[in-house]
C-alpha positions in Angstrom: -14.1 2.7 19.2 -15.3 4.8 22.0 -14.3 8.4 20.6 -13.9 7.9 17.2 -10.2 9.4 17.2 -7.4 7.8 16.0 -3.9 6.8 17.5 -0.3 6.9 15.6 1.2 3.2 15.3 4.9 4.0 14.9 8.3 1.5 14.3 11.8 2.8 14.7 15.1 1.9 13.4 15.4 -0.2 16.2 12.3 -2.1 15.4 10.4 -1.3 18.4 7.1 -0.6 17.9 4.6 2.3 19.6 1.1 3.3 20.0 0.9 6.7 20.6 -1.9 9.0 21.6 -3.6 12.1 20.0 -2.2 14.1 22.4 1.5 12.8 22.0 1.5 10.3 25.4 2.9 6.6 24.5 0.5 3.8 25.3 3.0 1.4 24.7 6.1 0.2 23.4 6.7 -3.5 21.8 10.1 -4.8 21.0 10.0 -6.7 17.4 12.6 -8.7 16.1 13.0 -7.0 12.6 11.2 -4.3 10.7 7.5 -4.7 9.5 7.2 -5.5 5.9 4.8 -3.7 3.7 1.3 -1.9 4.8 -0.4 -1.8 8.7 -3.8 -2.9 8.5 -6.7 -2.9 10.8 -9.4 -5.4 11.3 -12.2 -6.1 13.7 -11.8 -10.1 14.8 -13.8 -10.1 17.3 -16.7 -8.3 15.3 -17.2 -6.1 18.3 -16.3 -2.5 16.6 -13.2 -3.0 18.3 -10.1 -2.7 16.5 -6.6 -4.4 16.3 -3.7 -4.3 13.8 -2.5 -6.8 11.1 0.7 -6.5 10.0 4.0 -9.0 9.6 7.5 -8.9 9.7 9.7 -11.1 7.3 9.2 -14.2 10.3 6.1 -13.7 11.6 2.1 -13.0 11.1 0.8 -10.6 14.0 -2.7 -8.9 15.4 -2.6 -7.1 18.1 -5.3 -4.8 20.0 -5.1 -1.6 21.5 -3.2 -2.6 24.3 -0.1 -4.1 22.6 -1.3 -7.8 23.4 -1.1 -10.6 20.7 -4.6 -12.2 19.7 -4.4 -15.4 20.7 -2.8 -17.7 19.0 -1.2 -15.0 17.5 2.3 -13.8 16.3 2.0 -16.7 14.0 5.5 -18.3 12.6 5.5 -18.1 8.8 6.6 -21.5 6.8 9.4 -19.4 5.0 10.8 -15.8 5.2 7.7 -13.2 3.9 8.7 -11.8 0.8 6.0 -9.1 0.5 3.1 -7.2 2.8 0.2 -9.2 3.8 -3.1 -8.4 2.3 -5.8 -8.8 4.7 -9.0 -9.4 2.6 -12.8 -9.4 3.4 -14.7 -10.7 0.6 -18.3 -10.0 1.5 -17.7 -7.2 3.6 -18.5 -9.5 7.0 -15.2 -9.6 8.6 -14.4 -13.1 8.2 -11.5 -11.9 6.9 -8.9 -13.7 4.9 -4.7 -13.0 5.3 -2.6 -13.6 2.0 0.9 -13.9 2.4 3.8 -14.5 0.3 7.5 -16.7 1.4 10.4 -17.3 0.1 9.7 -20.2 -1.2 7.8 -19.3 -4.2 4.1 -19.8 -2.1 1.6 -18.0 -1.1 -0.4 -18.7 2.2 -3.6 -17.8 3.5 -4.3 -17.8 7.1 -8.4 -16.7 8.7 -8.2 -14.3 11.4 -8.3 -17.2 14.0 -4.3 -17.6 12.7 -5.2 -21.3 11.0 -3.9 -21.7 7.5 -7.6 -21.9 5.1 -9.0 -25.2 4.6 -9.2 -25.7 0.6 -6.6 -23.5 -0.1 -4.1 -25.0 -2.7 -1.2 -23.1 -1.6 -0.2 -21.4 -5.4 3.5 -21.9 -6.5 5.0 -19.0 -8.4 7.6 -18.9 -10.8 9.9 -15.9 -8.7 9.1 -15.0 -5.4 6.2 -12.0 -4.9 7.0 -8.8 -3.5 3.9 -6.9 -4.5 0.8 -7.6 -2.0 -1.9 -9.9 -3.4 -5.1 -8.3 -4.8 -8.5 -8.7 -5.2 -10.7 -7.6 -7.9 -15.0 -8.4 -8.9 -15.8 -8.8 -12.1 -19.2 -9.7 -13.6 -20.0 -11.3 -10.3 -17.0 -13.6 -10.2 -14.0 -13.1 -8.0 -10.3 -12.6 -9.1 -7.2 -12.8 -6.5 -4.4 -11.8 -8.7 -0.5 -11.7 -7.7 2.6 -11.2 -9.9 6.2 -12.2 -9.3 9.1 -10.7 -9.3 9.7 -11.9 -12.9 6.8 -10.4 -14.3 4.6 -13.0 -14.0 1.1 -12.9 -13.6 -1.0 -15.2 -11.4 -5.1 -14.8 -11.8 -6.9 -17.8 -9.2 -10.6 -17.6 -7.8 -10.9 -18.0 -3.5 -9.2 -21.3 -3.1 -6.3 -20.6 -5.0 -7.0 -22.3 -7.5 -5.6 -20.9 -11.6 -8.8 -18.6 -12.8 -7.0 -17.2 -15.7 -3.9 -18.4 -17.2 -1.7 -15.7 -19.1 1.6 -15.7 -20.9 2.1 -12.3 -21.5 4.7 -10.7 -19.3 4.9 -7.3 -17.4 8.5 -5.7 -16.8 10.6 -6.4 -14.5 11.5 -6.3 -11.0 7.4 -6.0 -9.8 7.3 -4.7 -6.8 3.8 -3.2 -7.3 0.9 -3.5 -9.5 -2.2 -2.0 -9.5 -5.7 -3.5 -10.8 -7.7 -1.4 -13.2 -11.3 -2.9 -13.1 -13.5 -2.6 -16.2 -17.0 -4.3 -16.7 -15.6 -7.0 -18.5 -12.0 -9.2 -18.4 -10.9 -7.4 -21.5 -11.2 -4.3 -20.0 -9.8 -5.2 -16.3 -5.9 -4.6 -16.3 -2.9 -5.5 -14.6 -0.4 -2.2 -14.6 3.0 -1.8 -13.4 6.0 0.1 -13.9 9.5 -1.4 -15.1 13.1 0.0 -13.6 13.3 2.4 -16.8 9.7 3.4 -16.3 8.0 1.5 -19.1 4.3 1.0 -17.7 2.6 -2.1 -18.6 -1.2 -2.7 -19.0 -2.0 -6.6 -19.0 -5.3 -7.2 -19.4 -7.3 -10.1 -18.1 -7.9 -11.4 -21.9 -3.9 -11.4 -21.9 -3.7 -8.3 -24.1 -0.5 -7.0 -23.5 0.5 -2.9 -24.1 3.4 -0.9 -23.4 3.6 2.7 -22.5 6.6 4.8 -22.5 6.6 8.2 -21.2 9.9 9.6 -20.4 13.2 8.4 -19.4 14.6 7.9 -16.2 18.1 7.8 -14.2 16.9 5.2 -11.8 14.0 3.3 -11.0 10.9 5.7 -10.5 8.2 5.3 -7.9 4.9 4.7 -9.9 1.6 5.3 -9.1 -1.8 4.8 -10.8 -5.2 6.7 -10.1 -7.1 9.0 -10.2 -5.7 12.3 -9.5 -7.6 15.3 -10.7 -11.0 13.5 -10.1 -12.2 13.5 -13.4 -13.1 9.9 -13.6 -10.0 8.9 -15.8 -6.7 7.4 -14.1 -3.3 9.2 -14.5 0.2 7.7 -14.7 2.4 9.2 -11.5 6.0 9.3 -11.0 8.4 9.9 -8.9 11.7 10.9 -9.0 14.7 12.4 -6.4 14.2 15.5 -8.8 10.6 15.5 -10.1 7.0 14.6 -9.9 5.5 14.2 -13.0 1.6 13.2 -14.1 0.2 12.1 -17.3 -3.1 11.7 -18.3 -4.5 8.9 -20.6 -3.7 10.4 -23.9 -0.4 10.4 -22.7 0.1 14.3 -22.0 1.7 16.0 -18.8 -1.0 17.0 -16.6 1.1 17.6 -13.8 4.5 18.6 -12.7 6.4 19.6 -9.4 10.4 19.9 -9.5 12.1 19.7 -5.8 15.2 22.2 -5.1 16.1 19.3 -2.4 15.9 15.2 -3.3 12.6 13.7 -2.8 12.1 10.2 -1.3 11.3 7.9 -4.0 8.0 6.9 -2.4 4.7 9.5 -2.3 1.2 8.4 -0.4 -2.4 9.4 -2.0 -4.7 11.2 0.7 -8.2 11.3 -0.6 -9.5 14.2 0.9 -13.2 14.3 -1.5 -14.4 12.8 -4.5 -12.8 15.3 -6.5 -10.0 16.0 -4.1 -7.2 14.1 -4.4 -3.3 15.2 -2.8 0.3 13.6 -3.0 2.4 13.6 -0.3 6.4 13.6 -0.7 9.1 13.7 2.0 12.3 15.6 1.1 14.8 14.4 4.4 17.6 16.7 4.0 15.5 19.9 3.2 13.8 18.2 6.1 10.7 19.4 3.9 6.8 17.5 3.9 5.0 18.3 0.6 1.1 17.9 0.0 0.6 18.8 -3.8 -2.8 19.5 -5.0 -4.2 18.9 -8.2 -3.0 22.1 -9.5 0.8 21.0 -9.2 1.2 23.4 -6.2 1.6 22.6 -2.6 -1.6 22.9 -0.5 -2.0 25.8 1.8 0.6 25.9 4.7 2.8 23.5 3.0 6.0 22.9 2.5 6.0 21.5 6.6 9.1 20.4 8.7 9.4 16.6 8.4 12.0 14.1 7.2 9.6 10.9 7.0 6.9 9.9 5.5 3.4 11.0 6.8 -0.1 10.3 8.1 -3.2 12.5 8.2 -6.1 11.9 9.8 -9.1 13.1 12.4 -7.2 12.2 15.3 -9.5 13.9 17.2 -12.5 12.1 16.1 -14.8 14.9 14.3 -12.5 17.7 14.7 -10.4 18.6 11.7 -7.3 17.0 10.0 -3.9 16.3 11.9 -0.4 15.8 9.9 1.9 13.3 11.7 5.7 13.0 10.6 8.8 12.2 11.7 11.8 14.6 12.5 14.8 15.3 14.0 15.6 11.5 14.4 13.3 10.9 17.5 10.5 12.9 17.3 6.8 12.8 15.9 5.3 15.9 15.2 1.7 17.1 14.6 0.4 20.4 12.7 -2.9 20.9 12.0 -4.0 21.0 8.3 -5.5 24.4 7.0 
């Protein structure tokens, strides 16, 4: 908050946690009890411009601020073991923020930013557990927290939990992530997800069920849906150990990139412009960091030693962009981006 940089929140096998400067020095170090599930988030509490980070392990609920120190009355105990990331949400953009969390007992929970569980919320009951993080979506004024099970099953509720939408069409199996596609109006706002064999699924809001295949795969691709080449339109993404490969709507390859070495079976979108859009994939044993462009070719300077998955950002405040990865087991290391 005072220079506008940014610092590298880091978790090892070990499940101790670190802050780390921009300049490499450790702020801290945090032993945790097991490894952080899903997505770190940030969020301003106190409404001071001052940060902390959200995140939970598969017991407990945490923020802490900059200095490693729980807010009070956080870590809070979860009522079952989390089965998925929580989603911190801010509905009107006012930081009263809301933290939707998932157990293994088929519920999901809601907790304000003061660590109490929501007062009105009715506490949904799903069908399988949920391993995707909740969502949020605005349509035509109303709100729309959506979450999908395991199963398949789709779950549309307004604020308090309460059913919105019911629908009996089901998506493939296992869910482990959806994405929303908003249109103006519920016929044209989607549910999509990927099955184990790569069938894609578009649910729609209206319960309009359609199913997409595109090619076949050995094992379990990682999907991805947006908007790559920044022409407005979203594209279908996977991810294999051999091959990335992108398809636009009318269901032709836009996109390809073949590895020599495997690729992690997980890629991050950097949105660099409005019309510039990158995927980055790890390959550990090449001990290889790809940023692919648009194009299908990797961006200037690139491929980069790594063997985890990556960050970039102005960790200098205005200055220009900084790649952070692991390698070698125990180190971070930074390049600057071209």
């Amino acid at each position: 908050h005072n220079t506008k940089g940014m610092d590298i929140f880091v978790q090892d096998d070990a499940n101790k946690t670190y802050l780390v400067s921009s300049t490499g020095t450790i702020f801290w170090k945090k032993q945790l009890s097991s490894p952080i599930i899903g997505e770190v988030q940030q969020v301003d509490a106190l409404k001071n411009e001052k940060l902390q980070i959200a995140f939970n392990t598969k017991d407990s609920l945490f923020v802490i601020d900059r200095n490693g120190n729980p807010l009070s009355p956080f870590p809070i105990k979860l009522p079952g073991s989390a089965t998925n990331g929580v989603r911190v949400m801010d509905y009107e953009n006012n930081r009263d923020y809301r933290m939707l969390i998932a157990c293994d007992d088929k519920h999901i929970y809601n907790y304000n930013i003061k660590g109490a569980k929501v007062d009105g919320w009715k506490v949904p009951l799903t069908d399988d557990v949920v391993v995707a993080p909740v969502q949020h979506t605005v349509v035509a004024g109303k709100d729309y927290v959506v979450f999908v099970d395991r199963s398949g099953n789709a779950y549309i509720t307004d604020r308090q939990g309460g059913t919105r939408i019911s629908l009996k069409e089901n998506l493939g199996t296992p869910v482990i992530r959806f994405f929303l596609e908003q249109g103006k109006d519920l016929g044209r706002t989607r549910i999509v997800s990927c099955d184990s064999l790569g069938n894609v699924y578009r649910l729609s809001f209206t319960d309009e069920l359609e199913r997409l295949h595109f090619m076949d795969f050995e094992s379990t691709p990682f999907f991805e849906y947006r908007d790559i080449n920044g022409d407005g339109s979203l594209e279908y993404v996977f991810l294999s150990s051999e091959k990335l490969s992108v398809f636009n709507q009318d269901k032709l390859l836009a996109m390809s990139f073949g590895f020599e070495s495997p690729a992690s079976t997980t890629a991050s979108i950097f949105q660099f412009g409005e019309n510039d859009v990158r995927i980055g994939i790890t390959c550990p044993q090449a001990s290889e960091i790809h940023l692919l462009n648009k194009g299908g070719a990797d961006s200037e300077g690139f491929p980069l030693p790594g063997q985890t998955m990556f960050s970039i950002g102005r960790i200098n405040g205005e200055t220009g962009l900084t790649v952070i990865a692991g390698i070698n087991g125990k180190y971070l290391s930074a390049y600057s981006l071209p």
